[in-house]
MIMILO-569811 format. One record per residue (C-alpha): residue number from 1; x, y, z. Coordinates in pm, 1 decimal. Example, Ala and Ser with C-alpha at 12.3 -4.5 7.8 and 13.67 -1.06 7.14 Angstrom:
2
  num      east     north        up
    1    1230.0    -450.0     780.0
    2    1367.0    -106.0     714.0
//
This chain:
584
  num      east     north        up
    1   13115.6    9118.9    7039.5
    2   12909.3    9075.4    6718.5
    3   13044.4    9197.8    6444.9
    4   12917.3    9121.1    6076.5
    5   13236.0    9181.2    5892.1
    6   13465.3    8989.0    5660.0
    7   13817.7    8884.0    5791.8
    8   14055.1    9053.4    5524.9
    9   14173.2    8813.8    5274.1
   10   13940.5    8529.1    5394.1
   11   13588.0    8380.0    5367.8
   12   13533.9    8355.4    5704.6
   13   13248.0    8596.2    5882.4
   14   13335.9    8713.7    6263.5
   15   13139.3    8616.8    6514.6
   16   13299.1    8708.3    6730.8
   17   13672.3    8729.1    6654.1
   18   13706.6    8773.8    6994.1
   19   13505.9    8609.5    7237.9
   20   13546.9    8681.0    7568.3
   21   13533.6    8472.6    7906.7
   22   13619.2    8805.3    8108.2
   23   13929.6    8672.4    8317.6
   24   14161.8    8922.7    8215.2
   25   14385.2    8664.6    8058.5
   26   14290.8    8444.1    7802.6
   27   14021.2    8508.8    7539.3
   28   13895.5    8271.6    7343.1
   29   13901.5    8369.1    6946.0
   30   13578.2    8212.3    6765.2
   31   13571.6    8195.6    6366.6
   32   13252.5    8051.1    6192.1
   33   13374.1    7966.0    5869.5
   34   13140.4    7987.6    5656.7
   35   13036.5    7579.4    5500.3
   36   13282.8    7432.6    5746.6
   37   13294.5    7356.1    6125.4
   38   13396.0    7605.0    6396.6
   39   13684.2    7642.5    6514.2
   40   13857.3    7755.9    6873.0
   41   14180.9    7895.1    6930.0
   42   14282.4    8086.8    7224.9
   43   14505.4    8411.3    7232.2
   44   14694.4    8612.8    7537.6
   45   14508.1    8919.4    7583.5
   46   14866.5    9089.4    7417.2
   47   14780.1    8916.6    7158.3
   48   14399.2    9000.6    7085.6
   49   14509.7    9355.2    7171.8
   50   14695.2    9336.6    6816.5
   51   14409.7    9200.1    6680.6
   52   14193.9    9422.2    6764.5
   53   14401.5    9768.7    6690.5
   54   14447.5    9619.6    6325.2
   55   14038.2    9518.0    6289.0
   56   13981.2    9912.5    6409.8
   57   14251.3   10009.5    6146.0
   58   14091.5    9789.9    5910.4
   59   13743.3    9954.6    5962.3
   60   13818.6   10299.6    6059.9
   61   13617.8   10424.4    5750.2
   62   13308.7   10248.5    5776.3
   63   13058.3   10458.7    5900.5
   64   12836.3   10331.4    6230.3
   65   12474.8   10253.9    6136.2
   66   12182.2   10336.4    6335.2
   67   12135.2   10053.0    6561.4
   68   11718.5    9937.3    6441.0
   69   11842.5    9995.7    6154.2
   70   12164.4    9773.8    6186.0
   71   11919.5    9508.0    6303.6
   72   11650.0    9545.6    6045.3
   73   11937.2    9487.6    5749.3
   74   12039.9    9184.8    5903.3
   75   11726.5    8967.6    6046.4
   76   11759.6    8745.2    5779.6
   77   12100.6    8578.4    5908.2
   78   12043.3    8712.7    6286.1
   79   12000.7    8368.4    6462.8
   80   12245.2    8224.1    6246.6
   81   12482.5    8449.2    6324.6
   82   12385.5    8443.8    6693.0
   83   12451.8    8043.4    6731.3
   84   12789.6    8106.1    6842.8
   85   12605.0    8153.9    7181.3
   86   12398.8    7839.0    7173.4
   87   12606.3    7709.0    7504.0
   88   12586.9    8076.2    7652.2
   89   12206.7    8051.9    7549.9
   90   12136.4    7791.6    7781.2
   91   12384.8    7880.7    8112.2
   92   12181.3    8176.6    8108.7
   93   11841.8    8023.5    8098.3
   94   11970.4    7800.9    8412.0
   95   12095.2    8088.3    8631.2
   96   11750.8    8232.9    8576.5
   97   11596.0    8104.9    8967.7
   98   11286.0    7922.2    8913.9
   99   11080.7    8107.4    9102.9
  100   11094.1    8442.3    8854.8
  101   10755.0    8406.1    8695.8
  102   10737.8    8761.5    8616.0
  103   11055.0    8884.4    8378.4
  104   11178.1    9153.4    8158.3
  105   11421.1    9078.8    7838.4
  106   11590.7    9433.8    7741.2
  107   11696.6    9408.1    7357.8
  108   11537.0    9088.3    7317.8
  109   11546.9    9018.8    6946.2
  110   11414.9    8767.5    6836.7
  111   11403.3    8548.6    7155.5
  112   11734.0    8322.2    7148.2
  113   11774.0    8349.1    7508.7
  114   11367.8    8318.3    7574.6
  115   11431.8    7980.2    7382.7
  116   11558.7    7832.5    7635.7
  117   11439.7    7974.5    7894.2
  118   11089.5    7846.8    7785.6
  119   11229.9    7516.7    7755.6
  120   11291.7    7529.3    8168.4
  121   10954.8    7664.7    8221.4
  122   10697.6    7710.8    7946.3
  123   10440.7    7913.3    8184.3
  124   10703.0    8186.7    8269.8
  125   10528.1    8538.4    8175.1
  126   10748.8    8739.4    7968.2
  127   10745.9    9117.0    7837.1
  128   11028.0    9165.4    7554.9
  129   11195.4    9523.4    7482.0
  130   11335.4    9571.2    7193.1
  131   11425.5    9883.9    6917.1
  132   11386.2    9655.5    6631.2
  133   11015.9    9592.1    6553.1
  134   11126.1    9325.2    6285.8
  135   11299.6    9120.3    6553.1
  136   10980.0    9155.6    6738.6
  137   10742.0    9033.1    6502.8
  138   10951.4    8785.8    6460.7
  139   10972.0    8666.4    6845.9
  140   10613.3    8660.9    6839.9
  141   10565.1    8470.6    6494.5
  142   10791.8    8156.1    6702.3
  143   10596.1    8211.7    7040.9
  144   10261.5    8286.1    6986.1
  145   10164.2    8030.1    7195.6
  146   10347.2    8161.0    7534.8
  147   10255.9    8498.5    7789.6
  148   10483.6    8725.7    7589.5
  149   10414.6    9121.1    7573.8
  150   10611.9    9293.8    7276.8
  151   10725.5    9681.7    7406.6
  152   10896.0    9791.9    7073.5
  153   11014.2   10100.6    7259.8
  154   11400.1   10209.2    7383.4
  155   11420.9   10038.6    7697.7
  156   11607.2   10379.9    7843.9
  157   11270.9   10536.1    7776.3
  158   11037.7   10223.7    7941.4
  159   10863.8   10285.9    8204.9
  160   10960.2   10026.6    8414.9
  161   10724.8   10046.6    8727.6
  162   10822.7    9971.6    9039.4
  163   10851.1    9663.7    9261.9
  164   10710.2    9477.9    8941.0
  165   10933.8    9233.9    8831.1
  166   11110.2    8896.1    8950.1
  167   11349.5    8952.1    8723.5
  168   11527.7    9152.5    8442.6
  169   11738.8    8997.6    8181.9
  170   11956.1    9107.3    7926.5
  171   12210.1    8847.7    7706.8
  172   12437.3    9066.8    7426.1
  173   12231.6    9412.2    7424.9
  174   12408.1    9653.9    7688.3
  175   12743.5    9655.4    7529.3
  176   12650.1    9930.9    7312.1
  177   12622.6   10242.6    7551.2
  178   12835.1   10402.3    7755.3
  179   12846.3   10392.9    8144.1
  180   12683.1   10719.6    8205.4
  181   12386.4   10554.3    8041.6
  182   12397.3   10219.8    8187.7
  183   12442.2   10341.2    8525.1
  184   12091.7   10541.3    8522.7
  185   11918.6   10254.5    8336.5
  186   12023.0   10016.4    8628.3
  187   11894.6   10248.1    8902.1
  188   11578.8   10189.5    8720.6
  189   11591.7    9815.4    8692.0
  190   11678.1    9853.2    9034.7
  191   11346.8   10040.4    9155.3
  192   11139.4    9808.2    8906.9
  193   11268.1    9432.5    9076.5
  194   11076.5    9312.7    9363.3
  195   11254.3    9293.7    9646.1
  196   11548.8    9007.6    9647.5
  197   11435.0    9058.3    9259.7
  198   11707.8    8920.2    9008.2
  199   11862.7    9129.0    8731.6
  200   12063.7    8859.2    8460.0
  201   12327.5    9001.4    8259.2
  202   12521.0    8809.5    7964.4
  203   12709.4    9065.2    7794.8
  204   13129.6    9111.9    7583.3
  205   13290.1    9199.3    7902.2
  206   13639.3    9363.0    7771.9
  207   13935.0    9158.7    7851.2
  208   14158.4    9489.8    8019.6
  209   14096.9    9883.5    8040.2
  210   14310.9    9931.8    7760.0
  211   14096.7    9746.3    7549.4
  212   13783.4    9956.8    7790.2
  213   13925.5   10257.0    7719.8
  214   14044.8   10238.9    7360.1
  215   13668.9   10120.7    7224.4
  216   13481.9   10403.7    7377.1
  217   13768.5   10653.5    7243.3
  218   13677.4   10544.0    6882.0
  219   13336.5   10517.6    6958.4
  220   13334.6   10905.6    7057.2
  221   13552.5   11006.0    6811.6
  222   13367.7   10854.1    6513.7
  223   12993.1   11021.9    6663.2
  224   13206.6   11316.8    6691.1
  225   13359.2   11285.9    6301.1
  226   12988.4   11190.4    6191.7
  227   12773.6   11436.7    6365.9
  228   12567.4   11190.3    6488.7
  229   12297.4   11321.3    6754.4
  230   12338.5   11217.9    7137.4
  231   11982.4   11069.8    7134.9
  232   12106.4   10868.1    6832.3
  233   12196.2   10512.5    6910.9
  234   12470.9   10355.9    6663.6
  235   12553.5   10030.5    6693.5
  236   12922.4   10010.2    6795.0
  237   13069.0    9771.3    7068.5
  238   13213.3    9959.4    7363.7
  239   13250.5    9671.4    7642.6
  240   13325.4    9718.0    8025.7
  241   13562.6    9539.4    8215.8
  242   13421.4    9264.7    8421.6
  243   13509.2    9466.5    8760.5
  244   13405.1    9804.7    8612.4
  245   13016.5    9612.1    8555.0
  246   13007.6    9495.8    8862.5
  247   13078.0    9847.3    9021.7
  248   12824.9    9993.9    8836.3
  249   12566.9    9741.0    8913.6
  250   12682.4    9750.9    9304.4
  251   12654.8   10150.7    9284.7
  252   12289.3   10098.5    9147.7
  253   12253.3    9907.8    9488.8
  254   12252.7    9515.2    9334.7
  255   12411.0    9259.8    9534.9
  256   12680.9    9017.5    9257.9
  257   12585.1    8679.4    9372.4
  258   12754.6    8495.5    9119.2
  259   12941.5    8499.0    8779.7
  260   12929.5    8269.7    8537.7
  261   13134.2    8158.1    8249.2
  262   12914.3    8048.4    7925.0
  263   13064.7    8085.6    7635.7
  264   12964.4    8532.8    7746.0
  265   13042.0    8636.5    8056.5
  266   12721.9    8621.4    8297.7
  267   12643.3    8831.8    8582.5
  268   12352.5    8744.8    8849.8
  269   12262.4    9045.9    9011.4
  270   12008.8    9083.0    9314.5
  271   11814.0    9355.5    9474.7
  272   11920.8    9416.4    9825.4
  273   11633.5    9339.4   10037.3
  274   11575.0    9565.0   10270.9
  275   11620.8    9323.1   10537.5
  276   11944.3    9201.7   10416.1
  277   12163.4    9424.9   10585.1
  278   11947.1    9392.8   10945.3
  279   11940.9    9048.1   10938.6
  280   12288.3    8923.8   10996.5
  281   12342.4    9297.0   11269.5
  282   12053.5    9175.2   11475.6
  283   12157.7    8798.1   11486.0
  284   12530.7    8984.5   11578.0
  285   12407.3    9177.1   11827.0
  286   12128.7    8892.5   12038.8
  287   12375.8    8608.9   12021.8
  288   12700.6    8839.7   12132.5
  289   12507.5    8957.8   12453.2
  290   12757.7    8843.4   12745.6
  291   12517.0    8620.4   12900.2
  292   12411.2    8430.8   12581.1
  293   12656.0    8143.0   12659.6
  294   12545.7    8069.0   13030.5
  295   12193.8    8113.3   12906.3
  296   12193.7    7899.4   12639.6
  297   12373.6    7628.9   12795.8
  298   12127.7    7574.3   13070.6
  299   11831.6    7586.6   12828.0
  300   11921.0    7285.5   12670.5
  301   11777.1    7099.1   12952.0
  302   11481.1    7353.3   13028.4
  303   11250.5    7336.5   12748.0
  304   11107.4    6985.9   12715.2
  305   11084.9    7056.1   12338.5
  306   11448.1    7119.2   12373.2
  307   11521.1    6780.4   12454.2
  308   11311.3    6601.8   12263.8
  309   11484.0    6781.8   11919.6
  310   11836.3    6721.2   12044.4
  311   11743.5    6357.2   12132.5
  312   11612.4    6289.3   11842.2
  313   11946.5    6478.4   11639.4
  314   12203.5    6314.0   11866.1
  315   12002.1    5949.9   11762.5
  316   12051.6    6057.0   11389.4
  317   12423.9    6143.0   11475.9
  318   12584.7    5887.7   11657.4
  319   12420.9    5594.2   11360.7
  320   12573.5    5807.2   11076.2
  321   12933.3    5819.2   11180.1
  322   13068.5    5563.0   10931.2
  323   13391.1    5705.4   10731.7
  324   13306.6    6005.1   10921.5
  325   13656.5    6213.1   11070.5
  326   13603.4    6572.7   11030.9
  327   13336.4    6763.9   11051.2
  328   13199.2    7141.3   11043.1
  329   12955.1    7204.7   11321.7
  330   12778.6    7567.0   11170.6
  331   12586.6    7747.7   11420.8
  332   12769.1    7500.9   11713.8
  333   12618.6    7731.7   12010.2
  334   12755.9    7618.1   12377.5
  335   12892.5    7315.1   12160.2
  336   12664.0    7022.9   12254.3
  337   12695.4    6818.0   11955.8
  338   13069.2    6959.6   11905.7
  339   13209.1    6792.2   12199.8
  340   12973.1    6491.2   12148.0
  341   13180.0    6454.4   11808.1
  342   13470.2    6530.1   11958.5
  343   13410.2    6242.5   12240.2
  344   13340.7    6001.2   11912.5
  345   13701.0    6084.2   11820.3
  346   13582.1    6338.0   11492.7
  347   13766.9    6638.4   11417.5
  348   13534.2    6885.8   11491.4
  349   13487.4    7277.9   11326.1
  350   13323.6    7453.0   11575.9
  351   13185.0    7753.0   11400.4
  352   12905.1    8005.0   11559.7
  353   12818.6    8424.7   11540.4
  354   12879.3    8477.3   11901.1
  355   13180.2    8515.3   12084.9
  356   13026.3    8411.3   12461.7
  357   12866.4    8089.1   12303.0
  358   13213.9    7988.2   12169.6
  359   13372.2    8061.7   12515.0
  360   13091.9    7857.1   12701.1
  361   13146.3    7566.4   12415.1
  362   13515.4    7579.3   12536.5
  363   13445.0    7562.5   12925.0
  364   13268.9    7270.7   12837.5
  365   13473.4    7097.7   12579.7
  366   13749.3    7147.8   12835.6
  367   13566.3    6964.6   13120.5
  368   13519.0    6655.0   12842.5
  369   13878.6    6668.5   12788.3
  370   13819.2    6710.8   12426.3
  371   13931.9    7055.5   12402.4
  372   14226.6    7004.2   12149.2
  373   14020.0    6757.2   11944.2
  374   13784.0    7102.8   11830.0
  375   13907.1    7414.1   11694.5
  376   13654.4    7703.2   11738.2
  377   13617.1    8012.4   11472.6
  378   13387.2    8269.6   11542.4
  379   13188.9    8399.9   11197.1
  380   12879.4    8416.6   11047.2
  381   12733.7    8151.9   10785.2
  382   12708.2    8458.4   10541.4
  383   13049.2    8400.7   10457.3
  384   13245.3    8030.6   10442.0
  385   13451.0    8153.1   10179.2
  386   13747.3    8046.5   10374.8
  387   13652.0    7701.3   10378.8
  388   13712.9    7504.2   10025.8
  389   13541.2    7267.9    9860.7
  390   13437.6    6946.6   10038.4
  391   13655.3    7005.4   10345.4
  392   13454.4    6830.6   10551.9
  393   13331.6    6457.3   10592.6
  394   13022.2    6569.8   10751.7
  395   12810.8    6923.1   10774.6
  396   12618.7    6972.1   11060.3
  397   12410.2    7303.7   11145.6
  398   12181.7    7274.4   11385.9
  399   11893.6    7477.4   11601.2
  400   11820.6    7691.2   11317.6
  401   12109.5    7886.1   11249.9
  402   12057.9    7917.6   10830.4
  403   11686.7    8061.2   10910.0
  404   11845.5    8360.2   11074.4
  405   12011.5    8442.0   10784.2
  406   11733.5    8564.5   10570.8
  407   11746.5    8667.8   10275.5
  408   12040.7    8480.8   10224.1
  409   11905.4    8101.2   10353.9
  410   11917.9    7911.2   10016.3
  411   12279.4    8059.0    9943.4
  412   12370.2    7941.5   10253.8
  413   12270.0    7607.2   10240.8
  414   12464.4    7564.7    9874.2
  415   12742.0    7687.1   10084.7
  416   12744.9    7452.7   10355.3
  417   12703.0    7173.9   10061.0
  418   13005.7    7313.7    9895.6
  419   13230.7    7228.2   10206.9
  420   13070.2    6922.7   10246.8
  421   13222.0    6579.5   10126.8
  422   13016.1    6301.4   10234.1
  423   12661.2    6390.7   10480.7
  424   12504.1    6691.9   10550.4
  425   12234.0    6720.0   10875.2
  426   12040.3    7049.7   10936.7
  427   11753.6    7165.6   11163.2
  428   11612.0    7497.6   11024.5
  429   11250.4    7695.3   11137.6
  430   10968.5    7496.3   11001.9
  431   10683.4    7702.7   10860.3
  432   10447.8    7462.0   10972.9
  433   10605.6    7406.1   11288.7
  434   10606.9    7752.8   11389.5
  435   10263.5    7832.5   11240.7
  436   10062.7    7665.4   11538.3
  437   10226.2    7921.9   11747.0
  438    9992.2    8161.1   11644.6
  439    9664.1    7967.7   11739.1
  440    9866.6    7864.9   12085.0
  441   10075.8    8131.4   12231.9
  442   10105.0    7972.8   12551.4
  443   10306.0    7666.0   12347.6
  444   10635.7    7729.8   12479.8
  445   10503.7    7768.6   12849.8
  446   10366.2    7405.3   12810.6
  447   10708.7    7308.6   12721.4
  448   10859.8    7417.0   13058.3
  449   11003.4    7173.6   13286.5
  450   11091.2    7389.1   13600.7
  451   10877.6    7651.1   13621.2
  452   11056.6    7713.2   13956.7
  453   11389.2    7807.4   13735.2
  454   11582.6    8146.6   13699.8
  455   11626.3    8150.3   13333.8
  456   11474.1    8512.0   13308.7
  457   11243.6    8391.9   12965.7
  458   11032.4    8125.8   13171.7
  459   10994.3    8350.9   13434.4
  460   10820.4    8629.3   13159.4
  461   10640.2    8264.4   13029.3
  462   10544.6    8174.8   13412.0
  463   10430.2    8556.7   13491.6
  464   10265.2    8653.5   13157.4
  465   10057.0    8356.4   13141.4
  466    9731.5    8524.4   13232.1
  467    9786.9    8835.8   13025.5
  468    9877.1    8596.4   12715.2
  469    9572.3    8428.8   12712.1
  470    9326.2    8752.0   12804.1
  471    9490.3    8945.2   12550.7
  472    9489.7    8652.6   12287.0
  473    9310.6    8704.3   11908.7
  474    9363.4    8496.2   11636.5
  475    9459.2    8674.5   11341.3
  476    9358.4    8495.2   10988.1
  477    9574.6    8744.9   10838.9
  478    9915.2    8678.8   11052.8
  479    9872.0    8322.6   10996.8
  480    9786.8    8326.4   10585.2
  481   10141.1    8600.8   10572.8
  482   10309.3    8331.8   10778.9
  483   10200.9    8075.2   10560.6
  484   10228.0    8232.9   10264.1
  485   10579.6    8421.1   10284.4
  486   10738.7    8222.0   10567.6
  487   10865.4    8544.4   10746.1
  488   10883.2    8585.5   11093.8
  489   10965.4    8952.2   11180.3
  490   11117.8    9248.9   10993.8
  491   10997.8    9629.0   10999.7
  492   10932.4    9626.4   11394.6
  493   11279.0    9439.8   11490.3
  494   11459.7    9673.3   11265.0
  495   11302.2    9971.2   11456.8
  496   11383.3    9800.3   11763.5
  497   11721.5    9732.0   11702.3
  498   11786.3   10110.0   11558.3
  499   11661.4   10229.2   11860.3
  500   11919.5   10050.0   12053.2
  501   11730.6    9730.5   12103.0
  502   11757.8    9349.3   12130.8
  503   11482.6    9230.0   11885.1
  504   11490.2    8809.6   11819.2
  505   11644.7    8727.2   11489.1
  506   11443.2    8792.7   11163.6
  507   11349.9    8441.8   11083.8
  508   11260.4    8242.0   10775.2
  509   11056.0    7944.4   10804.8
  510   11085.4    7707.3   10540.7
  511   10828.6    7432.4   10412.8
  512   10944.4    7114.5   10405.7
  513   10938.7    7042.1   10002.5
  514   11080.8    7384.7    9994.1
  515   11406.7    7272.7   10208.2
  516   11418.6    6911.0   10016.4
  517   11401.0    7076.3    9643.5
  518   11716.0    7326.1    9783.2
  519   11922.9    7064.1    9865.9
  520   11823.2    6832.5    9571.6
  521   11917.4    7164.2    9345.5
  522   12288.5    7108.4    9525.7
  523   12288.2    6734.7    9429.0
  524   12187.7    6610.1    9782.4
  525   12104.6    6255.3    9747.8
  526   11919.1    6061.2    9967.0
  527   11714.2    6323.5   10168.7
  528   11532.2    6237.1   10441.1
  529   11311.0    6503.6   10654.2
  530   11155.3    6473.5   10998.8
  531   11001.8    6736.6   11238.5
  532   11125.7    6664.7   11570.6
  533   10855.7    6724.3   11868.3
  534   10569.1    6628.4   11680.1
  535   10442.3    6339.6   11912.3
  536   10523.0    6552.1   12238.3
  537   10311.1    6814.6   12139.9
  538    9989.7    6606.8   12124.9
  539   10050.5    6581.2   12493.8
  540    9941.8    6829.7   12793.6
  541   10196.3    7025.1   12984.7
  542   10142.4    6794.5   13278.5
  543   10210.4    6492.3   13129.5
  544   10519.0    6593.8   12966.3
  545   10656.0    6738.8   13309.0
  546   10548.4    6429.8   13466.3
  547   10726.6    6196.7   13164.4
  548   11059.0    6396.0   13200.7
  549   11036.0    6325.2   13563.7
  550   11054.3    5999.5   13509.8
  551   11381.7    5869.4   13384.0
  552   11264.2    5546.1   13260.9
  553   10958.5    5709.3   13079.7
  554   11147.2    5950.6   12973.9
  555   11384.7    5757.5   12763.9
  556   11129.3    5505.9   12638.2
  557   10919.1    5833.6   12496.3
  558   11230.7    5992.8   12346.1
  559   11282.0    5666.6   12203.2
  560   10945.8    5626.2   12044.5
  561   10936.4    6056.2   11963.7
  562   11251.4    5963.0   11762.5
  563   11014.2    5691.4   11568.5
  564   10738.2    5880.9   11552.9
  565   10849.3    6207.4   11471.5
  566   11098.9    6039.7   11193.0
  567   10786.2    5922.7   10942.6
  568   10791.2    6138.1   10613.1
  569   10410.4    6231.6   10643.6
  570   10507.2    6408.8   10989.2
  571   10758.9    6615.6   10865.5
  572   10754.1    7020.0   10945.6
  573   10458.7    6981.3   11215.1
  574   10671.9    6935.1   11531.6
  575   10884.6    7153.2   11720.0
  576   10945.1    7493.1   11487.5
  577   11256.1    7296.2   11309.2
  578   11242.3    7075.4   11063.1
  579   11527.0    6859.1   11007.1
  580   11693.0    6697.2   10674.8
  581   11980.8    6524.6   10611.6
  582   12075.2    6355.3   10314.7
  583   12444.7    6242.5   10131.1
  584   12656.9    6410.0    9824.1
//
């Protein structure tokens, strides 16, 4: 709430004399006074309502000023007046995600917030909107040296495009218009983000609807008193409440992922990707089928690549259980490394999507005898908000579970961070584990122990075998996507699940840099990565078959798989996980 006018009585210049942190509560009163340092005091929200009745008294004759115009008067001090925000400035260059190299400033000024933004990442390609060409010739004059496109145009009139930007941004602009408006200019930032696009909002948030509802009463009373045009933009402050934004922006279609408190409140708002909503109903729907738990179960000792991942995991496990008592076991399946916790005398979280996977895990854990040592809660990684901070010695999610949750993976893994306390171990689809699928379809077959088995999915292997390979093209194409986007499925397992269907998981693959830089952004220490299956699959089917035959082959290659498979520069090109674990 900017306002360039003169405390009664006093040399001091407002900026803001109310500065908001948008909890309802508190509000944090900022004077710059003028040749001497700022000060900070904080009033109840009673209290700034006072405040702000006798400032509207105080100014009910001054008459609003066209808003370029407003701006125009007052270049000269703008930035001075602005660094109030300088902490604000920079909390909103960080929540800006890294990989938006295409953005959009609305009412950019003269580039405060592109300051710093440019600081994190000089090649990011701007375009600034902005009513005031002053302010833009300005913003040029300081960046002439960066990708910046100047629009001096009313950003309700910009033609936005569509699917065209990584990310819109707007610090201290929107506060001047009234819902009506904003909620039609969202739809439109809406339709112009990319898909899982970003819109950044640092805006005065009012403190309560009286304070809401009082602003835009004077506000439309004084254009009423004054004539002033519809069309006509005055500059005027007539704030939202924090939940009455977010409504709006959720009725445009965004998705609130997070808000901050810098100095002005912050909102990070994404585009719901149109995936987002199939993802987590298809994973519902193929791990709740009633004979997922028997199923899985059994597989674990089916697939040869099977075995050689959950050797190599359980070998990570059972050396890293120093100081370790609890632990969260996300995506726990039939419970094999649950009840192997358990046995080690851990407290044990046994967490998982499906219902008949949970009731298998118990069979089990009840045949161990650890049953009361592990308490099972059926949910979806989507949503650990019922789990607090570093709750946990140890995270563990294993067999992919976070890929499945696309678009939401990287959230997810801050999440299972944030309940962590000490270690964190995860196996999620490797992008170049899964990519060699594509030039060997028959891969999984080769990875069959019993051909001779029920398990209905290596009898299609067994019986397809011949069709697989007549049928077989390699497709450039579906391998540079794969590559390039990390996306297994979408469009056709949506259709297959609206039409009743039980389509495999939409599945992200992740790189392995890609997984390491996520959990170094959620202060990770110590990462190490691995890509178990790596050494088996430079063997034939019939070697393998006849290894696992063998018991005392089999655990002398499991052994050396564990070695192998465990060096940095083999990382991502085993089995389709990838595994990491590393220490907060």
């Amino acid at each position: 709430m900017l306002r360039y006018t003169m405390i009664p009585g006093s040399k001091c210049l407002l900026t803001p004399p109310l500065y908001h942190r948008g909890n309802g509560n508190l509000t944090t009163v900022k004077l710059k006074v003028i040749g001497e340092k700022e000060s900070n005091r904080m009033q109840s929200s009673e209290e700034y309502m006072q405040d702000l009745k006798q400032w509207l008294r105080d100014t009910a004759d001054v008459p609003m000023e066209e808003m370029s115009d407003f701006f125009t008067k007052r270049l000269h001090d703008y930035e001075e007046h602005m660094s109030v925000w300088e902490e604000s400035y920079q909390v909103f260059a960080e929540a800006l995600p890294l990989e938006c190299q295409k953005i959009m400033d609305l009412g950019c000024g003269t580039g405060l917030e592109l300051d710093k933004i440019w600081q994190k990442n000089p090649d990011i390609e701007v375009t600034g909107v902005d009513l005031c060409a002053n302010m833009l010739e300005k913003l040029l004059e300081k960046h002439h040296d960066k990708p910046l496109t100047t629009i001096c145009q009313d950003y309700f009139q910009y033609d936005f495009g569509s699917d065209k930007w990584d990310a819109v941004i707007s610090f201290e602009s929107l506060h001047h218009f009234l819902p009506e408006r904003k909620k039609k200019l969202y739809q439109k930032i809406y339709c112009g983000l990319k898909e899982s696009g970003f819109f950044i909002l640092g805006d005065y948030i009012a403190c309560c609807e009286e304070e809401e509802e009082l602003l835009r009463t004077v506000y439309l009373n004084k254009r009423k008193q004054s004539a002033i045009p519809e069309d006509c933009y005055v500059h005027f402050d007539i704030p939202m409440t924090l939940e009455h934004e977010k409504a709006l922006l959720q009725d445009a279609g965004f998705v609130i992922e997070k808000v901050l408190d810098g100095g002005a409140t912050i909102i990070i708002a994404r585009k719901r990707d149109r995936y987002m909503d199939y993802s987590r109903k298809i994973s519902e729907r193929l791990w709740n089928m009633p004979d997922k738990g028997e199923l899985e179960s059994q597989r674990e000792e089916i697939f040869i690549d099977d075995i050689v991942q959950k050797s190599h995991i359980e070998k990570e496990l059972l050396s890293h259980l120093d100081g370790i008592k609890t632990v969260f076991d996300g995506g726990a399946g039939c419970g094999r490394f649950s009840i192997l916790l358990a046995k080690k005398g851990c407290a044990v979280t046994h967490f998982d999507i499906s219902q008949p996977m949970i009731d298998k895990a118990k069979e089990l854990a009840a045949k161990e005898g650890v049953l009361d040592k592990i308490t099972f809660v059926n949910g979806a990684l989507e949503d650990l908000k019922g789990f607090s901070d570093k709750s946990f010695d140890m995270v563990i999610s294993f067999d992919a579970p976070v890929s499945y949750t696309y678009p939401n993976q990287k959230k997810v893994i801050g999440e299972l961070v944030r309940i962590c306390r000490k270690r964190i171990m995860i196996s999620v689809s490797s992008r170049l584990g899964s990519l060699p699928y594509l030039a060997n379809p028959m891969q999984k077959y080769q990875f069959i122990l019993d051909e001779t088995c029920e398990d209905p999915f290596v009898k299609w292997c067994v019986d397809n075998k011949e069709n697989a390979i007549e049928a077989y093209r390699f497709s450039k194409d579906a391998a540079m996507k794969l590559y390039k986007d990390g996306l297994m499925g979408g469009d056709s397992e949506i259709a297959e699940y609206e039409a009743g269907g039980t389509p495999w998981c939409i599945t992200y693959t992740f790189m392995p840099d890609e997984l390491e830089d996520i959990l170094k952004s959620y202060s990770v220490k110590n990462i190490k990565l691995a890509g178990p299956g790596a050494y088996a699959r430079t063997l034939p089917r019939e070697l393998l078959v006849k290894i696992m035959n063998d018991s005392r082959q089999r655990s002398d290659f499991l052994d050396f798989c564990h070695y192998y498979d465990s060096n940095r520069f083999v990382c991502g090109m085993g089995k389709d996980n990838l595994f990491a674990q590393g220490e907060l």
